[in-house]
MOPAC internal coordinates of N, CA, C and O (Angstrom, degrees):
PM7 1SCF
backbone

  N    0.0000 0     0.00 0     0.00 0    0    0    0
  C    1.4448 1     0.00 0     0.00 0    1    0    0
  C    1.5253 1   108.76 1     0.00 0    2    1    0
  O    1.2310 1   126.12 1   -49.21 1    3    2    1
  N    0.8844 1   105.85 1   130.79 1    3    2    1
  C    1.9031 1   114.35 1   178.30 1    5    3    2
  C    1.1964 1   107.69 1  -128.26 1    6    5    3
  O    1.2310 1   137.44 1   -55.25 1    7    6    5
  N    2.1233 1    83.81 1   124.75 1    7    6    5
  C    1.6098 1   102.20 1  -178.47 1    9    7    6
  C    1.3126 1   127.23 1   -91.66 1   10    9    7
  O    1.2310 1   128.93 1   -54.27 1   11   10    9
  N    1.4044 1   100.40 1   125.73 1   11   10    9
  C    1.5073 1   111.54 1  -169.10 1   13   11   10
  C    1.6810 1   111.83 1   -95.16 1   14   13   11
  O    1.2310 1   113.10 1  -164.07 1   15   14   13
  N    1.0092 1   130.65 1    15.93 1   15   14   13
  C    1.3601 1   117.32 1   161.98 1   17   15   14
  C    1.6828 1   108.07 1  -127.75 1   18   17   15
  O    1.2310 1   116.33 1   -17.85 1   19   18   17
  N    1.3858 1   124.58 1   162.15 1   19   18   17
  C    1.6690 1    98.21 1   159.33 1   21   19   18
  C    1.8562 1    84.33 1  -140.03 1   22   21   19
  O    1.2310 1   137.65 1   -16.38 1   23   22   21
  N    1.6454 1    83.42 1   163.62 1   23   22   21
  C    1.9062 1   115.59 1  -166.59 1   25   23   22
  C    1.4319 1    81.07 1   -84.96 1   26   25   23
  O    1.2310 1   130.53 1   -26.97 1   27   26   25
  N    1.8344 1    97.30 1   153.03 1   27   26   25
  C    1.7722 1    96.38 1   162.27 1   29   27   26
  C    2.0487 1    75.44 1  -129.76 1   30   29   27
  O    1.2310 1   127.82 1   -33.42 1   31   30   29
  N    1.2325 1   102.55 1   146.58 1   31   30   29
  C    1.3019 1   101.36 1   176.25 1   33   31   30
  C    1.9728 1   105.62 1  -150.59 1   34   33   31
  O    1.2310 1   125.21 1    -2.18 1   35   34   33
  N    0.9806 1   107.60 1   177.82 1   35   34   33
  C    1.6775 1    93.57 1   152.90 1   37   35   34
  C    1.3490 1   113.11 1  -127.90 1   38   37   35
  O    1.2310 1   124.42 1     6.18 1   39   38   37
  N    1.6713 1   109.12 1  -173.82 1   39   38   37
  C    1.4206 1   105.06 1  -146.49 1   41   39   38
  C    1.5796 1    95.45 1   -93.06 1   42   41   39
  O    1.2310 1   122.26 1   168.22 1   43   42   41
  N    1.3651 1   113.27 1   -11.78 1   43   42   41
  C    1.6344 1   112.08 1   175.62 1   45   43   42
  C    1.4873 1   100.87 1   -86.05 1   46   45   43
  O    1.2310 1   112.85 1   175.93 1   47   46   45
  N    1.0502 1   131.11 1    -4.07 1   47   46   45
  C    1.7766 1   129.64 1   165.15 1   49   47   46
  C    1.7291 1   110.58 1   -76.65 1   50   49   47
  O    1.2310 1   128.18 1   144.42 1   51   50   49
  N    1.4385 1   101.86 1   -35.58 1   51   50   49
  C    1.3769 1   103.18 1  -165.52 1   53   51   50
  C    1.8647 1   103.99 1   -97.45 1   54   53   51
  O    1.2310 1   120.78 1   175.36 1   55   54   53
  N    1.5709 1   116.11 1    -4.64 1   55   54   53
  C    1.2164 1   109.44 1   151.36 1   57   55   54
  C    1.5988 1   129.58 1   -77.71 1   58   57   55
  O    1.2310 1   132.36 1   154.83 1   59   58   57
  N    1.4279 1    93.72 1   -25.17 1   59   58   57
  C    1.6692 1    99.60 1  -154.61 1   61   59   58
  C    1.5429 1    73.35 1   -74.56 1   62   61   59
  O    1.2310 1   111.57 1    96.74 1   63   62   61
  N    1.5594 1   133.48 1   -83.26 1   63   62   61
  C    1.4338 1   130.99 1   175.91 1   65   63   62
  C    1.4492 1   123.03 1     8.19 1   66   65   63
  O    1.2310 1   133.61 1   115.44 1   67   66   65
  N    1.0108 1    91.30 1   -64.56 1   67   66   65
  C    1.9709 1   110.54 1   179.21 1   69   67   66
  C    1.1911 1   109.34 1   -46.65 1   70   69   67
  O    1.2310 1   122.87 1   113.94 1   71   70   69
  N    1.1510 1   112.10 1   -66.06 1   71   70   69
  C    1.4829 1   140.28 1   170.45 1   73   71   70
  C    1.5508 1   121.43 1    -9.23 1   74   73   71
  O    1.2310 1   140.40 1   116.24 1   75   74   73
  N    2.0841 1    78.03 1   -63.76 1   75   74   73
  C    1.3655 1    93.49 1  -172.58 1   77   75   74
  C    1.3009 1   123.50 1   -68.65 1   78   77   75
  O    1.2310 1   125.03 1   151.14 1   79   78   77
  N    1.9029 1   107.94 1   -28.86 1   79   78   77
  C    1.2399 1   107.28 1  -158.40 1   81   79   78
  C    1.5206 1    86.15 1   -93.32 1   82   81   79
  O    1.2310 1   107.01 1   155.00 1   83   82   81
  N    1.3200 1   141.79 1   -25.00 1   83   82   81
  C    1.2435 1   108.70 1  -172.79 1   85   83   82
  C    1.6656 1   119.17 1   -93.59 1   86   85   83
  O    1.2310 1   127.66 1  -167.39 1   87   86   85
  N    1.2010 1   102.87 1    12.61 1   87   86   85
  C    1.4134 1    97.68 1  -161.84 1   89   87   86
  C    1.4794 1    95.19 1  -108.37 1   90   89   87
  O    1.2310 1   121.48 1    23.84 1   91   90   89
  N    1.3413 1   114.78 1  -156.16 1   91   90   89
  C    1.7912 1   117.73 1  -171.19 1   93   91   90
  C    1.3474 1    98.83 1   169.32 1   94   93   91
  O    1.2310 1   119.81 1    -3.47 1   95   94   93
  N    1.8931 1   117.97 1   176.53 1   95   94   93
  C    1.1565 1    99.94 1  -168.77 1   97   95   94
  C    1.2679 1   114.67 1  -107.16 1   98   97   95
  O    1.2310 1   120.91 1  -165.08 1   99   98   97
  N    1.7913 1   115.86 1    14.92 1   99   98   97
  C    1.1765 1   124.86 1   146.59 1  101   99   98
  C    1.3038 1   152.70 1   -88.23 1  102  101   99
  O    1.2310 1   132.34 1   179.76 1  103  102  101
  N    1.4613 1    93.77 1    -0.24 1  103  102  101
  C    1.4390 1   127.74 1   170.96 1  105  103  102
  C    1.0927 1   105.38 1   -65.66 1  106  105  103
  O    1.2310 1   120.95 1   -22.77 1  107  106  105
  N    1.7287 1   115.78 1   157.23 1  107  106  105
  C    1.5515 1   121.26 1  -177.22 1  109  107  106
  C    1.5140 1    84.79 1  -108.84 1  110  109  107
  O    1.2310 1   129.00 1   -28.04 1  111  110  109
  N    1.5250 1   100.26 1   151.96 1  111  110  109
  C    1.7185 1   118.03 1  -176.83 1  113  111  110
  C    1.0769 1   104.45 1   -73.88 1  114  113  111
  O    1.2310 1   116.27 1   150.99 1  115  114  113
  N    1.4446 1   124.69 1   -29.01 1  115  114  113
  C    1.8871 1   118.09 1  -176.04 1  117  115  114
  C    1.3915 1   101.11 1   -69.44 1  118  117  115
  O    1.2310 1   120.38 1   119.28 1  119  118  117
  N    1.3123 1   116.88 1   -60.72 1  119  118  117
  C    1.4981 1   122.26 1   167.00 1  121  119  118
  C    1.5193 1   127.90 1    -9.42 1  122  121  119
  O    1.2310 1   135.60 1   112.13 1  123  122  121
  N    1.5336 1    87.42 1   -67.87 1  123  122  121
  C    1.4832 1    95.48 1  -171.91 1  125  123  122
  C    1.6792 1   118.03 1   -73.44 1  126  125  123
  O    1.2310 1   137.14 1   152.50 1  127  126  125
  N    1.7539 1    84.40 1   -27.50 1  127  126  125
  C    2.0747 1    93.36 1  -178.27 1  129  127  126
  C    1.6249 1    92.44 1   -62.90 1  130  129  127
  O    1.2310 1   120.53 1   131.97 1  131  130  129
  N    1.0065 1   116.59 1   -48.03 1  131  130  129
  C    1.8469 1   110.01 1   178.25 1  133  131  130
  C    1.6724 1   126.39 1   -44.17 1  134  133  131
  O    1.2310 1   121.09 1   121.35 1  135  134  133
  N    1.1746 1   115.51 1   -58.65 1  135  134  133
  C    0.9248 1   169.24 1  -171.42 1  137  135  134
  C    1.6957 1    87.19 1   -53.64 1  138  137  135
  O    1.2310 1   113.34 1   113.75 1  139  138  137
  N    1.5837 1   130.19 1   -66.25 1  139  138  137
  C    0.9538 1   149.19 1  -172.20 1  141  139  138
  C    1.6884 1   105.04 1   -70.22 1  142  141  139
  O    1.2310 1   127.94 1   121.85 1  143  142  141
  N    1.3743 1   102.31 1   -58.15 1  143  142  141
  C    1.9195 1   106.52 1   178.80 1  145  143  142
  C    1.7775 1    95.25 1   -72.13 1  146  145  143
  O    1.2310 1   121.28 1   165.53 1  147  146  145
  N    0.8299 1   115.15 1   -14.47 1  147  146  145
  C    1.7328 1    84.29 1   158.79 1  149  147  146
  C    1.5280 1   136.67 1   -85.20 1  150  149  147
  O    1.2310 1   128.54 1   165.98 1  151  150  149
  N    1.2745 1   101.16 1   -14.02 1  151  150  149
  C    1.4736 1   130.64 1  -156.79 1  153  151  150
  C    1.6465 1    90.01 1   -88.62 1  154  153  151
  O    1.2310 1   128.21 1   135.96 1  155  154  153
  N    1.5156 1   101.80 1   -44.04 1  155  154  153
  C    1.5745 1    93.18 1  -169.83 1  157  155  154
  C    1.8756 1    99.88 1   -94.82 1  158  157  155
  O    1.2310 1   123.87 1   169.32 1  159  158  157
  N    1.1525 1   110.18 1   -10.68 1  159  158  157
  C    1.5072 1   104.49 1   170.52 1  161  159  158
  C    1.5763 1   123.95 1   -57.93 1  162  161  159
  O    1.2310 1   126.38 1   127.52 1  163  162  161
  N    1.6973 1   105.34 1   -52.48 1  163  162  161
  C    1.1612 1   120.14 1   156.63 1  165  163  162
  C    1.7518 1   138.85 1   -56.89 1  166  165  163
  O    1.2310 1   130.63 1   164.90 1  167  166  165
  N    1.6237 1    97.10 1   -15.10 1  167  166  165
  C    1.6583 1    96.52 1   177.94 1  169  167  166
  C    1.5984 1   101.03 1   -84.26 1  170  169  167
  O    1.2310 1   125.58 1   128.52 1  171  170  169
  N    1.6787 1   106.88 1   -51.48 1  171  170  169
  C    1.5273 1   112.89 1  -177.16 1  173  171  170
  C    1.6217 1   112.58 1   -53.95 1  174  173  171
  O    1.2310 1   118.91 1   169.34 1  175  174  173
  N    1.2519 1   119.69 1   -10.66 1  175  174  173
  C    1.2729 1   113.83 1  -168.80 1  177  175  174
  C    1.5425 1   122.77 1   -63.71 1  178  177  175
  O    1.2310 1   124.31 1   -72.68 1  179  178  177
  N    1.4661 1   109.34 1   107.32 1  179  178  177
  C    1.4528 1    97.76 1  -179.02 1  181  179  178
  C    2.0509 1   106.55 1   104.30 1  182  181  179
  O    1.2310 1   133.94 1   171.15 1  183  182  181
  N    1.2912 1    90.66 1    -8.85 1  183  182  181
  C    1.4202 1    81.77 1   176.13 1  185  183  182
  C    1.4960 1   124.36 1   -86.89 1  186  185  183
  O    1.2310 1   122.54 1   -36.73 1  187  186  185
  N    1.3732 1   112.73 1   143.27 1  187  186  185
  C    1.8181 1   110.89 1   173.19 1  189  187  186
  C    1.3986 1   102.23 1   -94.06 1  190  189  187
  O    1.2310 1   130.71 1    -5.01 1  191  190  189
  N    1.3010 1    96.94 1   174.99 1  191  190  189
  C    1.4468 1   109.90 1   174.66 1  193  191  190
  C    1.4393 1   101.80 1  -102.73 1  194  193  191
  O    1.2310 1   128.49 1   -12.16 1  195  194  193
  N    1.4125 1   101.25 1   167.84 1  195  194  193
  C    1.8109 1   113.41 1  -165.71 1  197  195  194
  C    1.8133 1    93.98 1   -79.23 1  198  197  195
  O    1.2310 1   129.84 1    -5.36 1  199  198  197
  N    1.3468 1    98.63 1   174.64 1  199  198  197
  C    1.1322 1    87.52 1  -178.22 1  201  199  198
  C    1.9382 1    97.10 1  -113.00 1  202  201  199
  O    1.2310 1   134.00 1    -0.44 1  203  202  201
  N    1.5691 1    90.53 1   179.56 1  203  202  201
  C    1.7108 1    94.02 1  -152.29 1  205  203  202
  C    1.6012 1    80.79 1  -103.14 1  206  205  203
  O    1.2310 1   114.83 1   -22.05 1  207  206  205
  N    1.4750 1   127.41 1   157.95 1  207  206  205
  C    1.5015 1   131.42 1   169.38 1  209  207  206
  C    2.0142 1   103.98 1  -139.65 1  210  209  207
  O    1.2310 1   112.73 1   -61.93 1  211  210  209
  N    0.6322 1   131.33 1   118.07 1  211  210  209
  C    1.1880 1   138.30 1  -176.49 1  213  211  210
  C    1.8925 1   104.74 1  -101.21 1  214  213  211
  O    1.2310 1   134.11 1  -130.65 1  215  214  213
  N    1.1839 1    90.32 1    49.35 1  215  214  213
  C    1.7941 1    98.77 1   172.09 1  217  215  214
  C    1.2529 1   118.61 1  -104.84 1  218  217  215
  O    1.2310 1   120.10 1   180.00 1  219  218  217

C-alpha cells in the first residue's frame, strides 16, 4: 500500500493524543505517562533523521 498523503504534526501533539487515547479517568497518571513513553519508544525505533542540505 502506498502512502499518499503525509501528517506534519508536532511531537507535543502526538503526546497529548496518546495520552488521550490511552488514558481515562480511571486510569492512574503514572500508568498512562508509562504507557505513553513506550508507545513513543517503539514508534521512534529505528528512525534516522532527515538529512540536512544547505542548498
Amino acid at each position: 500500500m502506498k502512502q499518499s498523503e503525509k501528517w506534519q504534526t508536532t511531537l507535543g501533539d502526538l503526546i497529548v493524543a496518546l495520552t488521550d487515547a490511552v488514558g481515562g479517568p480511571e486510569r492512574d497518571e503514572q500508568k498512562t505517562y508509562a504507557l505513553v513513553s513506550f508507545i513513543l519508544a517503539d514508534l521512534f525505533k529505528g528512525a534516522k533523521p532527515r538529512e540536512l542540505s544547505w542548498e
